[in-house]
C-alpha positions in Angstrom: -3.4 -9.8 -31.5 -6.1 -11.2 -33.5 -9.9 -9.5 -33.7 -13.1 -10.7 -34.2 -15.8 -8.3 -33.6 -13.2 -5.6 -32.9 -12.5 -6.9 -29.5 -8.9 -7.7 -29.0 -8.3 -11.7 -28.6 -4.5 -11.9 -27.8 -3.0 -15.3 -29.1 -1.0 -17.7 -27.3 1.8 -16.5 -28.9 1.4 -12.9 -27.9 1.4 -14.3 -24.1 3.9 -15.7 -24.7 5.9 -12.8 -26.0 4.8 -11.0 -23.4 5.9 -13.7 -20.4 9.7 -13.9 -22.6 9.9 -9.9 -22.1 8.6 -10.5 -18.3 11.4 -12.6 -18.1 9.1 -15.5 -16.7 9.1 -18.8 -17.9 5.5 -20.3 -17.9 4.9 -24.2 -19.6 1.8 -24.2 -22.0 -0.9 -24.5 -19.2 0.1 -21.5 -17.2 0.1 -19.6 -20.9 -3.1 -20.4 -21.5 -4.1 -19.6 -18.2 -2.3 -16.2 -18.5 -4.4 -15.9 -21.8 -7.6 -16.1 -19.7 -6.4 -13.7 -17.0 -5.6 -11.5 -20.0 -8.4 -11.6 -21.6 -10.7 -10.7 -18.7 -8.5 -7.6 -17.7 -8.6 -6.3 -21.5 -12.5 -7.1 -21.4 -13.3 -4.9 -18.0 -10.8 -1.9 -19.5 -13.4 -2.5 -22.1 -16.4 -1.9 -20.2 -14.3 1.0 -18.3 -14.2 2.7 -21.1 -18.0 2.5 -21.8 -18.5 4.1 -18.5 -19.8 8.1 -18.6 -17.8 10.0 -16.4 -18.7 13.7 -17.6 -18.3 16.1 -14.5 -16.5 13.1 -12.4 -13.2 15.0 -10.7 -10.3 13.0 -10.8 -9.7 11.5 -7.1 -5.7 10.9 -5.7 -7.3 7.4 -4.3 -10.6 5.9 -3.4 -10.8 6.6 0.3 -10.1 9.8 2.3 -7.0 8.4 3.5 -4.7 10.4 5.5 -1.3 8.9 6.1 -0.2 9.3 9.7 3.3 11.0 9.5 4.9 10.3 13.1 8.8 11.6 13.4 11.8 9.1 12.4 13.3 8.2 15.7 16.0 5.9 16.0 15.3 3.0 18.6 17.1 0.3 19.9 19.4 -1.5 17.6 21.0 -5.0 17.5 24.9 -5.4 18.4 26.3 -5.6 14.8 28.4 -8.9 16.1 24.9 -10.4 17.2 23.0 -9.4 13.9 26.0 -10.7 11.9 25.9 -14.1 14.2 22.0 -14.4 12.8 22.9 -13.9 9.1 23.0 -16.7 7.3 26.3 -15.7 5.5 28.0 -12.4 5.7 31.2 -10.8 4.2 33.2 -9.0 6.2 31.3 -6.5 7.7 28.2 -7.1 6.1 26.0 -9.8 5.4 26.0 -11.4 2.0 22.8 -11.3 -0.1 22.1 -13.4 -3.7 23.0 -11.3 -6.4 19.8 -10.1 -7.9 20.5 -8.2 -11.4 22.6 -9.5 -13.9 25.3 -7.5 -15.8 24.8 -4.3 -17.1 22.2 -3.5 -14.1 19.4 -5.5 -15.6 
């Protein structure tokens, strides 16, 4: 990443980089537009950082949120032969999905 006045300016070719390690393919217009996106989030970490939070306590979330825990009861299912009717292709059993990593896991 390039600098000019110490602020970090990520080139199109960091983007880039960074899309090729994403695995996502993006033509030269969505770079760019990545670039901009970029470049905003790195600018309001920026001002973050400016911020004074002396005495702030560290919060789990912003809200008093409570999560409503209600017990895991079964319910009525589907007929396996009738939810294996609805699938749009199933082996054996089961019903098929796309394969969705590669070899190795990744």
């Amino acid at each position: 990443m390039t600098s000019s006045n110490s602020k970090p300016q990520p080139t199109l070719e960091d983007v880039a980089k960074v899309a090729s390690l994403s695995r996502l393919a993006l033509d030269d217009a969505a770079l760019d537009s990545a670039r901009v996106d970029l470049l905003a989030i790195l600018e309001h970490v920026a001002n973050l950082q400016t911020l004074d939070v002396e005495g702030v306590e560290p919060m789990p979330r912003p809200q008093d949120t409570v999560n409503r825990l209600a017990e895991d009861e079964p319910g009525p299912t589907l007929d396996r032969d009738v939810l294996l009717a609805m699938a749009p292709k199933t082996e054996g059993h089961f019903i098929a999905v796309p394969k969705v990593l590669g070899e190795g896991g990744a």
